[in-house]
MIVEX-424924 format. One line per field, with one value per residue: residue number from 1; x, y, z of N, C-alpha, C, O in turn. Coordinates in steps of 0.2 Angstrom, whole numbers. Layout:
BEGIN
nr c(NUM,...)
n.east c(X,...)
n.north c(Y,...)
n.up c(Z,...)
ca.east c(X,...)
ca.north c(Y,...)
ca.up c(Z,...)
c.east c(X,...)
c.north c(Y,...)
c.up c(Z,...)
o.east c(X,...)
o.north c(Y,...)
o.up c(Z,...)
END
This chain:
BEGIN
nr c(1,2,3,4,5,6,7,8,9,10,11,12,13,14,15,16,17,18,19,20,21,22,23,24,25,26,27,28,29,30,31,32,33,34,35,36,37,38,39,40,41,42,43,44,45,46,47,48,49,50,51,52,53,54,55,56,57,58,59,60,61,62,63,64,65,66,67,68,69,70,71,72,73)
n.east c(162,176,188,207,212,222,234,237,236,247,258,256,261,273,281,276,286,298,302,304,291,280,268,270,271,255,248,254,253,238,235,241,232,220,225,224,212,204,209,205,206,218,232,238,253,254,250,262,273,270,269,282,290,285,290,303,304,310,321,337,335,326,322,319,307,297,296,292,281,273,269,261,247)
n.north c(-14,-8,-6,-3,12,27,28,14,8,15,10,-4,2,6,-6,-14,-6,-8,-21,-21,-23,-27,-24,-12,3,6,4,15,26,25,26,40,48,46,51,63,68,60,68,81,101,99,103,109,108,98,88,88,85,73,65,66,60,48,44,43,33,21,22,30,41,32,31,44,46,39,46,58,55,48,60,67,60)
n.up c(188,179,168,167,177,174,180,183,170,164,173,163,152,155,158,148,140,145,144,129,123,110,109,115,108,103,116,122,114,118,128,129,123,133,143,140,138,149,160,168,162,155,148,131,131,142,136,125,134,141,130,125,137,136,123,128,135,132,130,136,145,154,170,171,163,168,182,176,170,181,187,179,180)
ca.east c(169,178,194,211,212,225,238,238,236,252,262,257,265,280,279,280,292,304,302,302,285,278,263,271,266,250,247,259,246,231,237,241,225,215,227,219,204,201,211,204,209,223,234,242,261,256,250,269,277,270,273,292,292,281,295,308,302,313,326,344,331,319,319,317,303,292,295,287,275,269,269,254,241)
ca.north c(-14,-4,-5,0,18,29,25,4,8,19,4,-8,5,5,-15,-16,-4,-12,-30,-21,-29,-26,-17,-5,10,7,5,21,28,24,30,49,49,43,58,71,66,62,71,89,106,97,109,107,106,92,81,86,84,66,62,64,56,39,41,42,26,14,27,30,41,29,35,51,48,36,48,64,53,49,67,70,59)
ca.up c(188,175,166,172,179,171,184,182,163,164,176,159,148,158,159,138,137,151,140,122,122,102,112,119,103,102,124,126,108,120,137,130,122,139,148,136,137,155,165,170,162,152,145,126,136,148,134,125,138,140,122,123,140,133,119,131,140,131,131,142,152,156,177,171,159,173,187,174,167,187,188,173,183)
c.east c(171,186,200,211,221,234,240,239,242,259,262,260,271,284,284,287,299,306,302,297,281,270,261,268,260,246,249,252,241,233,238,233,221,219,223,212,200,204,208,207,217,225,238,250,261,255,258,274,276,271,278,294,291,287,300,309,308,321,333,342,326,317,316,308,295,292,290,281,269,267,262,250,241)
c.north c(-12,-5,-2,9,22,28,16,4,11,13,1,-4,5,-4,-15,-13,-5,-17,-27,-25,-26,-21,-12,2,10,8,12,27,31,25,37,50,51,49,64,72,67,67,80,95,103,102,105,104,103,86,82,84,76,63,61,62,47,36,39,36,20,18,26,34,40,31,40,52,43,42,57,60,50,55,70,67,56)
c.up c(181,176,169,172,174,173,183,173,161,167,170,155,147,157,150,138,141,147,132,122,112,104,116,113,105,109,125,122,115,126,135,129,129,141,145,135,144,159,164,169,159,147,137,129,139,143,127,126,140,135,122,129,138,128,120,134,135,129,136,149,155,163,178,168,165,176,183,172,173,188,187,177,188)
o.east c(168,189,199,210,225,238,246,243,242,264,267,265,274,290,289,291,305,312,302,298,280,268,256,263,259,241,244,247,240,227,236,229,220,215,220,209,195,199,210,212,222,221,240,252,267,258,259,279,281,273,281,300,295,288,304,314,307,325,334,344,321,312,312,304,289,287,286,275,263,262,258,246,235)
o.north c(-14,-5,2,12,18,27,15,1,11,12,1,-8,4,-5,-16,-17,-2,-19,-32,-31,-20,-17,-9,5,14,12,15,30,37,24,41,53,57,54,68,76,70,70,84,96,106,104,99,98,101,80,76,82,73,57,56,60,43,30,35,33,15,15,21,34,44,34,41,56,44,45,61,62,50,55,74,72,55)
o.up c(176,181,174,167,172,169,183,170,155,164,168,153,142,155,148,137,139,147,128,122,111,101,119,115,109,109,128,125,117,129,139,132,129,140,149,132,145,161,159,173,160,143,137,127,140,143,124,123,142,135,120,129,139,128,116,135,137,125,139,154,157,164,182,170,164,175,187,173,172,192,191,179,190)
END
């Protein structure tokens, strides 16, 4: 059994940055990472384009920044 997958690791992301949780940085940090690393053929643009989503996440377009950040994995 093996840690959460990039999807369940992505719902706590969200979770933090729903609650201002204090680990939301370093989770949202450690969640791009894990996209660029595991996901296949990742382009420079996809892991941008989830950086300014993750940062959007506690933003005025939080729906917007969940439903591209379900998009990436």
């Amino acid at each position: 059994m093996g840690g959460l997958g990039l999807n369940e690791a992505l719902s706590l992301v969200c979770l933090y940055a729903a609650t201002n949780d204090s680990k939301f940085e370093a989770a949202a940090v450690r969640w791009l990472v894990r996209l660029a690393v595991e996901k296949s053929e990742v382009r420079l643009g996809t892991v941008q384009l989830a950086a300014a989503a993750l940062s959007e996440l506690r933003g005025k377009h939080h729906e917007a920044a969940v439903k591209t950040l379900l998009r990436l994995v």
